[in-house]
N, C-alpha and C positions, 0 to 999 in steps of 0.2 A: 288310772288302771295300774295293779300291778301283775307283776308276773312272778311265777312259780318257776323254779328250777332243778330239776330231779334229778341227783348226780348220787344215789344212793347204789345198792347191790355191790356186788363182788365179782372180777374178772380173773380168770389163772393166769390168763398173760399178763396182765397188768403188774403184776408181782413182781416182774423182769425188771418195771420202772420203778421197783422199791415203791408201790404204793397197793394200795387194796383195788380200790373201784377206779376203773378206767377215764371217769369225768376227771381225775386227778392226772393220768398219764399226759406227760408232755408233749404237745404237737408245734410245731413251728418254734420252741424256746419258754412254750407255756402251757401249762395244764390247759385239756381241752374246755375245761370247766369257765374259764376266764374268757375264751373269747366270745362266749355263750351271753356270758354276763354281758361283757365291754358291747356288744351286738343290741343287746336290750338297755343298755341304759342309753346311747346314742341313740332309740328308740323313744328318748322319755317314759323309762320303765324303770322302777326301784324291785327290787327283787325280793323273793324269801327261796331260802337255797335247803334243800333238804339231805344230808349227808357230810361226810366230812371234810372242814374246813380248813387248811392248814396258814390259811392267811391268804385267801382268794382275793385280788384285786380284780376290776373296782371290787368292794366289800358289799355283798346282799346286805339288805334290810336287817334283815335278820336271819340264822343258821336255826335248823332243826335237825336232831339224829335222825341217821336211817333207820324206818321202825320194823325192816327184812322186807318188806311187800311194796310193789308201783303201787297200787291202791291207799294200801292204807298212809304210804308217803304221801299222796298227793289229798287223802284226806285231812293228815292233819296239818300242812300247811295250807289248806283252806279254812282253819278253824283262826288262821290268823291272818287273814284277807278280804276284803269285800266286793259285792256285785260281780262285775264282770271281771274276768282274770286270766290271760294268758299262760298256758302250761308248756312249757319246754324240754326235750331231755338235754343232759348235761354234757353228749357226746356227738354235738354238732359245730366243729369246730369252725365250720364253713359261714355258719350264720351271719349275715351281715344286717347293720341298721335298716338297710333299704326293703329287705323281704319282711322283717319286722312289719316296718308300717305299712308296708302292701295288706298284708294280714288283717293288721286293724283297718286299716282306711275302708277294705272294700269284702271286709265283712257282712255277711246277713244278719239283720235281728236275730237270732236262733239261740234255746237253752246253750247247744252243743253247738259249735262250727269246727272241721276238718278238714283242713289243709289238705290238696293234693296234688301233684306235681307231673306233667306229661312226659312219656318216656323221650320223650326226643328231647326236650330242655334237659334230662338227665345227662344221656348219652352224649349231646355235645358238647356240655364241661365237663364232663366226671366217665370219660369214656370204659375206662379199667374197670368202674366199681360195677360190683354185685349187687342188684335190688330184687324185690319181686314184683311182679306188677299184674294189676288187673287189665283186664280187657272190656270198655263197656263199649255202649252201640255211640258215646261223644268222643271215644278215642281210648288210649292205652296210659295208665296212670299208675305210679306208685302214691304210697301212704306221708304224708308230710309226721314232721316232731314236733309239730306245735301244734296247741287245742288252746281252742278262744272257748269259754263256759262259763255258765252263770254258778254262780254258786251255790245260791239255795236249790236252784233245778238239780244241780249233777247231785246233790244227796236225795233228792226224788229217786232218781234214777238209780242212785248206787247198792241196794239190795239186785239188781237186774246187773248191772258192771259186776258185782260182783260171784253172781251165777255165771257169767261168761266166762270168766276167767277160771274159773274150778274146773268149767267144761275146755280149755283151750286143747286141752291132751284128750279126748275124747270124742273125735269128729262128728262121730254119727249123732248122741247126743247133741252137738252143739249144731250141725246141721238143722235138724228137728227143730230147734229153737228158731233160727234163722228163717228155715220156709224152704222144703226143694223147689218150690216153682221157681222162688231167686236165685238158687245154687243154677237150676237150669240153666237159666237163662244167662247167667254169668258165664258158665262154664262154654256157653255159645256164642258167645260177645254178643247179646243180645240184650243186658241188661240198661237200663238208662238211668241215669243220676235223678232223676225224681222220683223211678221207682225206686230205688235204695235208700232212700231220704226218706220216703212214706212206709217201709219195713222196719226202718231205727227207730222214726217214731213211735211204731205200734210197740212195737218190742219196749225200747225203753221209756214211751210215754209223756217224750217232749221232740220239743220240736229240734229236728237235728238236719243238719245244710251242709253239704261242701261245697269248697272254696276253690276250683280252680290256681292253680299260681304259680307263674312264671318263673317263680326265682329256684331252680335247683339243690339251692343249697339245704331246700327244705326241709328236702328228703332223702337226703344222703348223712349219715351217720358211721358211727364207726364201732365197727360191730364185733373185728379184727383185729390184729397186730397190722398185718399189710394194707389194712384199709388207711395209714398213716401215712404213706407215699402221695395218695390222693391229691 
C-alpha cells in the first residue's frame, strides 16, 4: 500500500516562515511536512507527495504540483497509485508510526474508511488545542486526517465529493443533501455511527465505515500559527 500526502494550498501566516503552504513551516526544527512522511514510512509506506518540494527528507516516491483544489490534488495523485491507499494531510506533525498501523491493521473492508478520534483522548494530550466535535449516541468524536480508499471506488464517488464541496458555503443546500432527519438527530446527540455510515453510502454509493482510534494525533492538525506550541 501507499500513501498520498497533501501538503498543497497557501497560508498567510506561513509566509512569516519564508514559505508559501504551511506543510513546509518548521515545527520542532523541521518542516511539518517531514514528520508526516518519516511517520509513514516507519509505517512501511512509500509516499507520493503533492505540493512543493524543496528537498523533503525521507524523499516521497514521487512529488506532484499543487493543481489549487484538495480534490483535484488527491485526484491526480491517485492517477499514480494503486488499490487501496492511505490519504494524509501534510500538517500533522504529531503523527506517529504506531497510529499509522493502528489505521491499517484494524481497518474495515470499506470503499471509504474515516478515522475518528474521541474527545477525551484529544483533551488529555493536546489540552490547548481547538477542534470541533460531533456528538453521537457512542460518544463525542472529532474528524481524523487520514483516509484509507479504494481507488477506483472514490472516482465512483467523486462527481458526489465533488458536489459537496461546491456546496460547503451553502448549508442549507448541503443540508438537503445530507437528510434533516440526520442533522436532527445529530444536532441531539442522537445520531449513531451505523446510521451515518448507511447516509454516506446512500449519498456517495459505496460503502463508507469509520474507524474509531485511539491515537490523538490523528486528529489534531495545525490549522494556526499557535497551534505550533502544541
Amino acid at each position: 500500500m501507499e500513501a498520498i500526502v497533501l501538503g498543497g494550498g497557501e497560508e498567510a501566516w506561513a509566509r512569516k516562515y519564508g514559505v508559501r503552504s504551511k506543510a513546509l513551516v518548521p515545527y520542532r526544527g523541521r518542516p511539518m511536512a517531514e514528520w508526516v512522511l518519516s511517520a509513514l514510512q516507519e509505517a512501511g509506506l512509500s509516499a507520493i507527495y503533492v505540493g512543493e518540494n524543496p528537498g523533503l527528507a525521507p524523499s516521497p516516491r514521487l512529488t506532484l504540483p499543487d493543481t489549487g483544489s484538495l480534490l483535484g490534488n488527491l485526484e491526480a495523485a491517485l492517477g499514480h497509485a494503486e488499490g487501496r491507499v492511505l490519504v494524509a494531510t501534510a500538517d500533522i506533525p504529531h503523527l506517529s508510526p504506531e497510529a499509522v498501523r493502528f489505521v491499517l491493521e484494524k481497518a474495515p473492508e470499506a470503499a471509504l474508511v474515516y478515522p475518528i478520534v474521541p474527545k477525551g483522548a484529544v483533551e488529555a494530550r493536546f489540552p490547548h488545542t481547538r477542534r470541533t466535535y460531533a456528538r453521537l449516541r457512542e460518544g463525542v468524536f472529532t474528524g481524523g486526517n487520514l483516509l484509507l480508499l479504494h481507488k477506483e471506488l472514490f472516482f465512483q464517488a467523486l462527481p458526489l465529493a465533488q458536489r459537496v464541496v461546491a456546496l460547503r458555503k451553502k448549508p442549507w443546500a448541503l443540508a438537503r443533501l445530507i437528510g434533516w432527519d440526520i442533522l436532527l438527530k445529530l444536532l441531539l446527540g442522537r445520531l449513531t455511527l451505523p446510521e451515518l455510515e448507511a447516509r454516506a453510502k446512500r449519498i456517495l454509493g459505496v460503502e463508507a465505515r469509520a474507524l474509531i482510534t485511539p491515537y490523538p494525533e490523528v486528529g489534531v492538525d495545525v490549522d494556526r500559527e499557535e497551534d505550533l506550541v502544541s
